[in-house]
N, C-alpha and C positions, 0 to 999 in steps of 0.2 A: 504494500500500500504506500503512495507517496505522499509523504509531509512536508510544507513548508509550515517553518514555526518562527512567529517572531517574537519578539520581545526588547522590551525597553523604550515603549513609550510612555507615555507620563501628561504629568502639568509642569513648564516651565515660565519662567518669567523672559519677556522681551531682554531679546541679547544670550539667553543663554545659553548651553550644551544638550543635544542628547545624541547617544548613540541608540541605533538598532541593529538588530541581530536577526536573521533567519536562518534555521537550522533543515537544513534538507535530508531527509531519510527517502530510501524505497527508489533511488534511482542513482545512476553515476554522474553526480550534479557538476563534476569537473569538466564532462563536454555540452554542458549547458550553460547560454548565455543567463543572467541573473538580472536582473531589477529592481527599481522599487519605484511603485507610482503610489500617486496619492489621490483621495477623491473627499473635497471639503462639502459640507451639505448646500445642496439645489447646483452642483455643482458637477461637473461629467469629471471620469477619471482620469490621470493627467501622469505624463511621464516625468519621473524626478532625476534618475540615474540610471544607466547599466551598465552592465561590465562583460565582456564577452566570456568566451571559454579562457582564449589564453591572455585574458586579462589589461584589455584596452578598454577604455573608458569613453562613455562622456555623459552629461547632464543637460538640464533643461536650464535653459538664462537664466532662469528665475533665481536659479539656486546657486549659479557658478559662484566660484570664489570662498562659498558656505557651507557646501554639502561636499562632500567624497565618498565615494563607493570603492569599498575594498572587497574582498573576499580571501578565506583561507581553504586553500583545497583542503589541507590533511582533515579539517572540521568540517568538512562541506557546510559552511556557513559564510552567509555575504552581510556584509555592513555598510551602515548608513551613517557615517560622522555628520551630523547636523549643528551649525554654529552659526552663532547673530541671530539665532533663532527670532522669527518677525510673527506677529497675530497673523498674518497671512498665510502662514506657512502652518496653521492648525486643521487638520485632517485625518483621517484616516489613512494609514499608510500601509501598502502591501506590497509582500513580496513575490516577483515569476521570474519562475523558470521557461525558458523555452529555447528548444530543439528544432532547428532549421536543419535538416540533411536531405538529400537526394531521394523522394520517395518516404521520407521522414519527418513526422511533424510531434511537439508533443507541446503543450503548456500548461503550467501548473499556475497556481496561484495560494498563498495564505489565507489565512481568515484576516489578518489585518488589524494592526495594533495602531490605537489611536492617542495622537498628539496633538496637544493644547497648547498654544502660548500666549498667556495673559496675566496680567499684572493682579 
């Protein structure tokens, strides 16, 4: 069975840290690109960062500069460094996987850990 598991969202204050974590079981998450989009209420869902298999990057403007996306194969888990954290930036956040190959399709997605930022 495949799981993406996140965690480490919260209530923070404007400006300040969080990280997230998603934890991947039940497939070889290392030739799967990784994500994290977000979806704020009355609001469609929105890409924040991905990361591919062999681990190139990029983000949404919104977030450059603030957010980074890492991931560690041995953990099959991807992260989300979130900083200058803004009220804008409070949403739901989830994590996918997904498998582009030849004949090959697969995407996963979390249930999606929600972040607050307000004073």
């Amino acid at each position: 069975q495949v799981q993406l598991v996140e965690s480490g969202g919260g209530l923070v204050q404007p400006g300040g840290s969080l990280r997230l974590s998603c934890a991947a079981s039940g497939i070889l998450f290392s030739i799967y690109n990784a994500g994290w989009y977000r979806q704020a209420p009355g609001k469609e869902r929105e890409l924040v960062a991905v990361i591919t298999s062999n681990g190139n990057t990029n983000s949404a403007d919104s977030v450059k500069g603030r957010f980074a996306i890492s991931r560690d194969y041995a953990k099959n888990t991807v992260y989300l460094q979130m900083n200058s954290l803004k009220p804008e930036d409070t949403a739901v956040y989830y994590c996918n996987a997904e498998l582009a190959l030849p004949g090959t399709r697969r995407n996963y997605w979390g249930q999606g850990t929600q972040v607050t930022v307000s004073s």
